[in-house]
VEXDREN-2710 file (C-alpha; in Angstrom, 1 decimal):
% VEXDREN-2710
k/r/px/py/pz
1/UNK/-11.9/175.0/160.6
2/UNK/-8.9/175.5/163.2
3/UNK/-9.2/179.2/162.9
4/UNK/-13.2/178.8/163.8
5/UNK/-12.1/176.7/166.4
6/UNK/-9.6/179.2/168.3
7/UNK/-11.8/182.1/167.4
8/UNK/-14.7/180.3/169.9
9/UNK/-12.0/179.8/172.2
10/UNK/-11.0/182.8/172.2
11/UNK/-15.1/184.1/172.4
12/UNK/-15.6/181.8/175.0
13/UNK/-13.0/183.4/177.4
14/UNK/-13.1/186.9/176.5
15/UNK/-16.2/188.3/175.7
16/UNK/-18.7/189.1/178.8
17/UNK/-22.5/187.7/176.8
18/UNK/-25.8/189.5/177.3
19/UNK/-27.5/186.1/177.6
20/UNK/-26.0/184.0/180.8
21/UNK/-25.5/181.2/179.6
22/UNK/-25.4/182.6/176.1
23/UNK/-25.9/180.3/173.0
24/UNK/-24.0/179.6/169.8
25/UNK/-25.6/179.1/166.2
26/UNK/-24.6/177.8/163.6
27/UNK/-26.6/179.2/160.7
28/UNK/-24.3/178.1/157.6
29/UNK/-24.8/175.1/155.8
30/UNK/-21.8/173.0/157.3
31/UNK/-21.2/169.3/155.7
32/UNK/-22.3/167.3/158.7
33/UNK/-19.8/166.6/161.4
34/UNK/-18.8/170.3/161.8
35/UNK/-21.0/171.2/164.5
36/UNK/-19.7/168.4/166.7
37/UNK/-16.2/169.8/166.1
38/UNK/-17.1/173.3/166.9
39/UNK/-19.2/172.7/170.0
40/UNK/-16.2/170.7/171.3
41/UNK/-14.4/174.1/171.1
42/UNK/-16.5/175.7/173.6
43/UNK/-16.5/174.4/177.0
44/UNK/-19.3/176.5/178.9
45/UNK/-21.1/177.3/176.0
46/UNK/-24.4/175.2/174.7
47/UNK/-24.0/175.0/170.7
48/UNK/-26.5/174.7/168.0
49/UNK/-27.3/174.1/164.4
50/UNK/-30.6/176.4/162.9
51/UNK/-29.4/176.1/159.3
52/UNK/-31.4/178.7/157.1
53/UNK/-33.8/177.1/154.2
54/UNK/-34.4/180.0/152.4
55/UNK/-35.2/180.1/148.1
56/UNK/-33.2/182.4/145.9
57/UNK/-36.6/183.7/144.3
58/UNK/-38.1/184.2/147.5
59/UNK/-35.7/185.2/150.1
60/UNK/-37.4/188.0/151.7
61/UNK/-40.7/185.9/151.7
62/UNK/-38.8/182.9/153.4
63/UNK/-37.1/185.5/155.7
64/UNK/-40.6/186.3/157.4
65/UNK/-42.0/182.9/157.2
66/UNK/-39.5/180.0/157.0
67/UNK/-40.5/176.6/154.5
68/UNK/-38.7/174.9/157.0
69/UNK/-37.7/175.2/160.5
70/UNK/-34.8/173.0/162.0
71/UNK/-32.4/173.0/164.8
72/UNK/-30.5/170.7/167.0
73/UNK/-28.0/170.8/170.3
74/UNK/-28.2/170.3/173.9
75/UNK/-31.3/171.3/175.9
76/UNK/-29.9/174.7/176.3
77/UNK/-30.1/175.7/173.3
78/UNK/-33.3/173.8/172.3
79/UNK/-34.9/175.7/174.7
80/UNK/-33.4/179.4/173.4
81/UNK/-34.8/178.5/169.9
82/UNK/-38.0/176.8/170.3
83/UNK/-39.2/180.3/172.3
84/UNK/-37.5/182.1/169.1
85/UNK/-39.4/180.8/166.7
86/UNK/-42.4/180.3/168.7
87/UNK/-44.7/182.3/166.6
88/UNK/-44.0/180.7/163.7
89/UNK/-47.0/178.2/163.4
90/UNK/-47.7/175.5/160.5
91/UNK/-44.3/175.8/159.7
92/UNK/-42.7/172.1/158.9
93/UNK/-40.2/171.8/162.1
94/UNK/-37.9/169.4/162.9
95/UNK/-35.7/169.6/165.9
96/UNK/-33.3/166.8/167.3
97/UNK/-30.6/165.9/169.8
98/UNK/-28.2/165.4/166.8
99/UNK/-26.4/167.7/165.4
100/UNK/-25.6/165.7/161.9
101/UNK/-29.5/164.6/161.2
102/UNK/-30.0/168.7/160.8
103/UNK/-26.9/169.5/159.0
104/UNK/-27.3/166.3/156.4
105/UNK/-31.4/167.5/156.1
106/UNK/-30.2/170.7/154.6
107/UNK/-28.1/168.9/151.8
108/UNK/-31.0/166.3/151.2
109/UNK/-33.5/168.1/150.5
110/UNK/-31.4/170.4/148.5
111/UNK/-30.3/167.9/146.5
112/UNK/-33.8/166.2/145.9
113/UNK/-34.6/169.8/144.0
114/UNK/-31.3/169.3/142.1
115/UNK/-32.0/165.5/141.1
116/UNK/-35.6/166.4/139.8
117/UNK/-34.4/169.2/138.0
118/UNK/-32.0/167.0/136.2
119/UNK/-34.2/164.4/135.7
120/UNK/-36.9/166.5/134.1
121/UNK/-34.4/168.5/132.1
122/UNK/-33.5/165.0/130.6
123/UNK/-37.2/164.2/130.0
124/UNK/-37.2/167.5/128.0
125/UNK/-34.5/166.7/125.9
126/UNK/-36.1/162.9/125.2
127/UNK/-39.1/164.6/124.1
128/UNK/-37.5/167.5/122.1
129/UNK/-35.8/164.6/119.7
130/UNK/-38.5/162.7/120.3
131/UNK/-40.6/165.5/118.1
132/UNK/-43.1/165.8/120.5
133/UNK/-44.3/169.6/120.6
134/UNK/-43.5/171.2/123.9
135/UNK/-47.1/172.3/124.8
136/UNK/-47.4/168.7/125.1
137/UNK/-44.8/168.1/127.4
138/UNK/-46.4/170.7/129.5
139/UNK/-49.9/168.6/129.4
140/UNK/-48.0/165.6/129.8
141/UNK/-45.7/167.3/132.9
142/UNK/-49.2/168.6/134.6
143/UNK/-50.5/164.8/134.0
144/UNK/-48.2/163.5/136.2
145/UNK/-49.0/165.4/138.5
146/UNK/-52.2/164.2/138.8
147/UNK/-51.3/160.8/140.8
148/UNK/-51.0/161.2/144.2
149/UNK/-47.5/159.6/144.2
150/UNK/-46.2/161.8/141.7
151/UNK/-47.8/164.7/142.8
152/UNK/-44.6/167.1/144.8
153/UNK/-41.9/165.2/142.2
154/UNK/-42.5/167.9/139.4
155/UNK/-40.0/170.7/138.7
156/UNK/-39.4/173.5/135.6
157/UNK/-36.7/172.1/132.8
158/UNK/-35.5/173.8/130.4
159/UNK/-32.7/175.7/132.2
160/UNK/-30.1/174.9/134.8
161/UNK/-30.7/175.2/138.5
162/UNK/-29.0/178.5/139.9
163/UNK/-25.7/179.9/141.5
164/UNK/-26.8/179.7/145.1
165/UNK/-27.4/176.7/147.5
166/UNK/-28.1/173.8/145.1
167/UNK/-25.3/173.4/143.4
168/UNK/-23.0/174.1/145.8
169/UNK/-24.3/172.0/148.3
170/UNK/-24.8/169.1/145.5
171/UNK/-20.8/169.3/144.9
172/UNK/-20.4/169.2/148.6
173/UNK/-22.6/166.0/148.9
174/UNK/-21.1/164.1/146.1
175/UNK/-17.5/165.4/147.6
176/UNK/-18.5/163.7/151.1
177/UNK/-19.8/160.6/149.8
178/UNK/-16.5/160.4/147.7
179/UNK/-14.4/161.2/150.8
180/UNK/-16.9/158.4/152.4
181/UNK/-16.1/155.9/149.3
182/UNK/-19.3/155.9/148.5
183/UNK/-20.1/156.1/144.5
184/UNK/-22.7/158.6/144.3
185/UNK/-24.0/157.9/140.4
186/UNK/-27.1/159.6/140.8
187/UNK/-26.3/162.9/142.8
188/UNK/-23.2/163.1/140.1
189/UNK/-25.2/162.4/137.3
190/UNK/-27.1/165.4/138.6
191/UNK/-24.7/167.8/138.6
192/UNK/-23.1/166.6/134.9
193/UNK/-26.9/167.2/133.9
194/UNK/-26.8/170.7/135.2
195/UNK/-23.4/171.7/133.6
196/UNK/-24.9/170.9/130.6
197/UNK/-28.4/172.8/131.0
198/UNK/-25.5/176.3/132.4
199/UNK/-25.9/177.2/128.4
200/UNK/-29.4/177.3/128.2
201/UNK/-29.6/179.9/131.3
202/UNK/-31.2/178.8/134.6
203/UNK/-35.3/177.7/134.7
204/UNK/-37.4/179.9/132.9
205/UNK/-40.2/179.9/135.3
206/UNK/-41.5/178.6/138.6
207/UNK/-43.5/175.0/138.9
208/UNK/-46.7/176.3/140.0
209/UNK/-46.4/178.7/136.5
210/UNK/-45.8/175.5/134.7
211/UNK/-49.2/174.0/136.9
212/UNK/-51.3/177.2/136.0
213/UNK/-49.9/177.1/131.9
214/UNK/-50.9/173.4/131.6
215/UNK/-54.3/174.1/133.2
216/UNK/-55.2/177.4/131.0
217/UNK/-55.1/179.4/134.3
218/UNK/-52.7/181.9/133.5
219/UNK/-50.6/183.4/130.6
220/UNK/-47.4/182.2/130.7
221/UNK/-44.5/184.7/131.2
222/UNK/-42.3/185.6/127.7
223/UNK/-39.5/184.2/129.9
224/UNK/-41.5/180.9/129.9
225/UNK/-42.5/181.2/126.1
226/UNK/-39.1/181.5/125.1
227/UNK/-37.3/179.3/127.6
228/UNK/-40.0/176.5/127.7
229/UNK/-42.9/176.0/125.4
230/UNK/-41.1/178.0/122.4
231/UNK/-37.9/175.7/123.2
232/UNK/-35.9/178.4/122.4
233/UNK/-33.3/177.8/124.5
234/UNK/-32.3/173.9/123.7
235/UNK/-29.8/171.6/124.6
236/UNK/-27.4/171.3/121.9
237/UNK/-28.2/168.7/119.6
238/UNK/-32.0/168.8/120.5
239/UNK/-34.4/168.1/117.8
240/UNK/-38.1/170.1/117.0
END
């Protein structure tokens, strides 16, 4: 973090901007705090935090039309990035005068995704010693669905979640809440979950796949034959 800092000192007092006043964003997930500490570093310079919310599966997709739009800082810069991103209607947008509400939404909603994950994948195990055939956890996943309280909290078990931003950013969160003192039991039981679903490979298909299977709609990938309904990728120790 020092070396960021000097390097906008050294930005700020050197470099002759295309934009007068020019703006600074950060783009990276940062734990939350960091943009306070960098903007401090820049004395004539407004600072902002536009972190990215794109999907590993669907980068270049999310690239062209954002699931999420968010972005905080002084007026300055609210101003720059609200006529960016302009065009982008019906996009979920959230923008803010604080700098840590838009760096903590990033790791919270990432680690929803990696707490339902978990949670299903241990649903999948019960029902795999349980006996219970796995084209009926599929009804019985599609059923839930079905309430309108329960209706977004489905995700694909059967593998881990991947090698990009939920997992690190999980670790990070349970690291800050330890720094904090706080005892995170359910983001860490989370990510003990997922170390344990690594061997199975990560999910063998997408949620609205698992939707489309449970409602006859479509013929389910061999990935998600193998991976989910053929269980042929378990957790050690599961049953039939």
């Amino acid at each position: 973090m020092k070396e960021v800092i000097l390097g906008f000192s050294a930005l700020e007092s050197g470099s002759t901007w295309r934009r007068d006043p020019p703006v600074v964003v950060q783009r990276s997930t940062c734990p939350p705090g960091s943009a306070a500490v960098f903007s401090a570093a820049l004395e004539h310079t407004p600072y902002a935090v536009n972190p990215s919310f794109l999907s590993k599966a669907t980068q270049w997709e999310d690239s062209d039309r954002p699931p999420r739009i968010a972005y905080a800082g002084p007026s300055e810069a609210i101003e720059v990035l609200s006529e960016a991103y302009k065009t982008f209607t019906g996009v979920p947008t959230y923008i803010s005068s604080s700098y840590e509400a838009v760096e903590l939404l990033k790791y919270v909603e990432n680690s929803i995704d990696a707490v339902l994950i978990s949670l299903w994948n241990e649903y999948l195990h019960l029902s795999d010693e349980l006996g219970l055939q796995r084209r009926f956890f599929v009804e019985l996943a599609n059923e839930i669905t079905r309430r309108d309280r329960f209706a977004t909290t489905l995700r694909v078990p059967g593998g881990s979640f991947g090698k990009w931003c939920l997992p690190k950013d999980l670790s990070a969160l349970v690291g800050i809440c330890e720094d904090l003192g706080i005892t995170a039991h359910v983001l860490t039981g989370a990510h003990l979950t997922n170390q344990v679903m690594k061997g199975c490979g990560e999910n063998p298909s997408s949620t609205s796949e698992l939707l489309a299977m449970a409602a006859g709609r479509v013929v389910p990938t061999t990935a998600a034959v193998d991976g989910l309904l053929n269980g042929r990728h378990r957790v050690q120790g599961a049953g039939g």
